[in-house]
C-alpha positions as CSV (number, residue, x, y, z in Angstrom):
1,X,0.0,0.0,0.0
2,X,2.9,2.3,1.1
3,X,4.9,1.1,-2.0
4,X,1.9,2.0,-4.2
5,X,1.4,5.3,-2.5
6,X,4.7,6.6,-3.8
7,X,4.7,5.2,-7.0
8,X,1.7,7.1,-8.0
9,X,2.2,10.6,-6.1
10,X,2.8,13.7,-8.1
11,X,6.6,13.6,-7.4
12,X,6.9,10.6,-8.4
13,X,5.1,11.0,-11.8
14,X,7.4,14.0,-12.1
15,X,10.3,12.3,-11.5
16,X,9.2,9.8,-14.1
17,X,7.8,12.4,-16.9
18,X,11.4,13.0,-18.7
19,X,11.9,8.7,-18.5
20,X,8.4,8.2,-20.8
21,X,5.8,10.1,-22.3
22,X,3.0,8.5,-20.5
23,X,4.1,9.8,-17.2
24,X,3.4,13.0,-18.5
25,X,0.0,13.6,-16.7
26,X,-0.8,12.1,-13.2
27,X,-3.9,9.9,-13.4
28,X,-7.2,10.9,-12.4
29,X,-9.0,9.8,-9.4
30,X,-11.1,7.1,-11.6
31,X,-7.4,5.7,-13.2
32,X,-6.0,5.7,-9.7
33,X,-8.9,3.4,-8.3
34,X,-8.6,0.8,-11.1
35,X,-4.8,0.8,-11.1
36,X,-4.7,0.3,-7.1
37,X,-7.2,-2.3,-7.7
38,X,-5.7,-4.1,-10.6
39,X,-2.3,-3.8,-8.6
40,X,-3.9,-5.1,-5.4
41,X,-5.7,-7.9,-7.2
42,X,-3.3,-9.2,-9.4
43,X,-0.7,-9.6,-6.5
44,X,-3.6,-11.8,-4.1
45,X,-4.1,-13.9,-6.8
46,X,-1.2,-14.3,-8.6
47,X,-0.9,-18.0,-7.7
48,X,-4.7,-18.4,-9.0
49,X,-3.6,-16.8,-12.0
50,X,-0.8,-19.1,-12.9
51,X,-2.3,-22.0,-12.2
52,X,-4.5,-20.8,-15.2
53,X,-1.8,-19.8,-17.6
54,X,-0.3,-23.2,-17.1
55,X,-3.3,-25.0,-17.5
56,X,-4.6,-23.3,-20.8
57,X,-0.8,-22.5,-22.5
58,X,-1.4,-25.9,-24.6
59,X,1.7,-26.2,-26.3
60,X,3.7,-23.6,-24.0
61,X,5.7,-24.5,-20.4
62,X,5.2,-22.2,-17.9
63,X,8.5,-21.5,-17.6
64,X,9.2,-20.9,-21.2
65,X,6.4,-18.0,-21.2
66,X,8.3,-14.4,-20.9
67,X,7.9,-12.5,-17.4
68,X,6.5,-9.9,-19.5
69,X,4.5,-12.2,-21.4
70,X,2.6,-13.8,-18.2
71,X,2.6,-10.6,-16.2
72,X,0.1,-8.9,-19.4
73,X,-1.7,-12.1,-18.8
74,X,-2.2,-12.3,-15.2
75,X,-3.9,-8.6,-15.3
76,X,-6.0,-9.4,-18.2
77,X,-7.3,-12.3,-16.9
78,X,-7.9,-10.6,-13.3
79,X,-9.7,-7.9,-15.2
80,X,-12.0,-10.6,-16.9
81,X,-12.3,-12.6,-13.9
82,X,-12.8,-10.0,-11.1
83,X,-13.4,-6.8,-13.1
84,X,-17.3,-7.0,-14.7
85,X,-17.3,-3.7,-16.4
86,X,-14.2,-4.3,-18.4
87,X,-15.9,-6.3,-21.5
88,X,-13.8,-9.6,-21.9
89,X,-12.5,-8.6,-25.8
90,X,-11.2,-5.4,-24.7
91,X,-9.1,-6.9,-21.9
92,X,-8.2,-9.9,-24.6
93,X,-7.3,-7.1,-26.9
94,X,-5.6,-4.6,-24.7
95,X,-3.0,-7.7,-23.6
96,X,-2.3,-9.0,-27.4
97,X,-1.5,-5.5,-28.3
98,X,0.7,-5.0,-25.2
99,X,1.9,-8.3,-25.5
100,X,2.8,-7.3,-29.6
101,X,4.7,-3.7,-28.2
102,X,6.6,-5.4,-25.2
103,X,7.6,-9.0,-26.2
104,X,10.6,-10.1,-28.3
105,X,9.0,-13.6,-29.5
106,X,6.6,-12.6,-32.5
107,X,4.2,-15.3,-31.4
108,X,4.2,-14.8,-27.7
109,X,1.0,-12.3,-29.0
110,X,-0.9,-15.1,-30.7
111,X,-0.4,-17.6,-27.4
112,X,-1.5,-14.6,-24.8
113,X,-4.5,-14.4,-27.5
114,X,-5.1,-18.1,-27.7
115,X,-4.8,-19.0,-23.4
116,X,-7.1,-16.0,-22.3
117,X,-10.2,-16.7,-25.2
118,X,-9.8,-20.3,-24.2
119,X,-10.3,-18.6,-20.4
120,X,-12.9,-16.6,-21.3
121,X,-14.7,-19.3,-23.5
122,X,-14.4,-21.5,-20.2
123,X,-15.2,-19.3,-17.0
124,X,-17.9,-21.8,-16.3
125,X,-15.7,-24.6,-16.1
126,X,-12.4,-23.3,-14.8
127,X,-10.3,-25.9,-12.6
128,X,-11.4,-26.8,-9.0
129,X,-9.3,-26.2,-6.1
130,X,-6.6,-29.1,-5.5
131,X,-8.4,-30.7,-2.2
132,X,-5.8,-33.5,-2.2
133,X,-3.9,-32.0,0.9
134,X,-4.9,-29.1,2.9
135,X,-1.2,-27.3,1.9
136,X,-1.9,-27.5,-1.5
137,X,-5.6,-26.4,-1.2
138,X,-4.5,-23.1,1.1
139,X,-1.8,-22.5,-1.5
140,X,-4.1,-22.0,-4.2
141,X,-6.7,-20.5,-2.2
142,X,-4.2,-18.1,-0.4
143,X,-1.9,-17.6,-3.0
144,X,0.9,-18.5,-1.9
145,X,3.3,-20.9,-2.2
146,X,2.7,-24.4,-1.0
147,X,6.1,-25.1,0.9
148,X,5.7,-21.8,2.6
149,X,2.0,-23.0,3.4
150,X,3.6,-26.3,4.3
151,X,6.5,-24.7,6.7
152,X,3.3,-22.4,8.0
153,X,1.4,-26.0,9.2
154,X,4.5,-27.6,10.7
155,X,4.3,-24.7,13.3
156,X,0.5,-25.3,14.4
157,X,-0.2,-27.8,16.9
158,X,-1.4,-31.4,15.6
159,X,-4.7,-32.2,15.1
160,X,-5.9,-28.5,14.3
161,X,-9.0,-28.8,12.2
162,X,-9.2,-27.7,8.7
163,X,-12.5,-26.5,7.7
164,X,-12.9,-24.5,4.3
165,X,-14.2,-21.1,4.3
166,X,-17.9,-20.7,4.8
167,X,-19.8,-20.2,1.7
168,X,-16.8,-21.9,0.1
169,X,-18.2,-25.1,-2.9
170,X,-14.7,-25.8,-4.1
171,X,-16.5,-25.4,-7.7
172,X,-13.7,-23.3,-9.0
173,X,-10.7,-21.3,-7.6
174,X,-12.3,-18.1,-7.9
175,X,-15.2,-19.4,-5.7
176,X,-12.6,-19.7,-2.9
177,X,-11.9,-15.7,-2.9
178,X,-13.9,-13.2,-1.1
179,X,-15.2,-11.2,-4.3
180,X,-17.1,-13.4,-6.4
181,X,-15.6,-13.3,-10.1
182,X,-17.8,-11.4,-12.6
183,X,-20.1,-10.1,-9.9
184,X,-17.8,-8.0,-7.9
185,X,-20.6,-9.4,-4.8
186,X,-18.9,-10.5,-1.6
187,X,-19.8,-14.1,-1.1
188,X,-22.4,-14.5,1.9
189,X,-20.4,-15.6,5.7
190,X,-17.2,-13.4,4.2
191,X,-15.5,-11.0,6.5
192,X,-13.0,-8.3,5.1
């Protein structure tokens, strides 16, 4: 929050002005909302996220998928999961056209094209959350990564129960989070 807070003050927007044009002009109130919320979003579900881009990169490793590349994708695919007035295509478009200006592989633009339509096509049926061990279902639910959940459970006394969250079906990984995907509605039994 702090870290944000400087990053999009006046000075630092001045500071930044001679680097690139589009630090020119400070955002308005409405920009600064979305980009502390796309900034705030993408980093709590950035292991939902990936778990995504792996699934639908048919054809791509993980690993082989640019940082740039993946972090065009993760925000795209937070504003079609979690962001309801952004229309699917322009998010879609938006990342392939940022993907085209900021990536050195010519196709990387065609596979960030390809993974999030094959999202959007498929938000009814995206995966559901790993229940095969409690570390790896509070990884993805959390996320965050499942040996840190797994060192975090080695310091709480045995035999704690595990229940899921209340309201939580396991249908999908986004059912797990607090704001409902699509609906921006915070799921019944949820405190914030």
């Amino acid at each position: 929050e702090a870290f944000l807070d400087n990053r999009l003050s006046e000075e630092s927007f001045e500071g930044l002005a001679a680097e690139h044009e589009i630090y020119g002009d400070k955002p308005n109130q409405k920009q600064l909302q979305y980009i502390r919320r796309l900034v705030s979003g993408v980093a709590e579900h950035a292991a939902e996220l990936d778990t995504y881009i792996e699934k639908y990169a048919k054809g791509w490793r993980f690993e082989r998928i640019s940082l740039v590349a993946s972090a065009i994708m993760r925000v795209a695919m937070f504003e079609i999961l979690y962001m309801p007035d952004i229309p699917n295509g322009a998010a879609i478009n938006e990342a392939v056209e940022l993907t085209k200006k900021h990536c050195k592989n010519q196709r990387a633009s065609g596979m960030v094209n390809g993974i999030l339509r094959n999202i959007a096509r498929n938000l009814d049926n995206l995966p559901t959350l790993d229940r095969s061990s409690r570390a790896s279902y509070l990884s993805l639910l959390y996320s965050h990564p499942q040996w840190l959940v797994e060192e975090l459970e080695g310091l709480l006394p045995e035999g704690l129960p595990f229940a899921p969250p209340e309201g939580d079906s396991g249908t999908s990984l986004t059912a797990a989070n607090a704001i409902s995907p699509r609906t921006g509605m915070i799921s019944a039994g949820t405190s914030i």
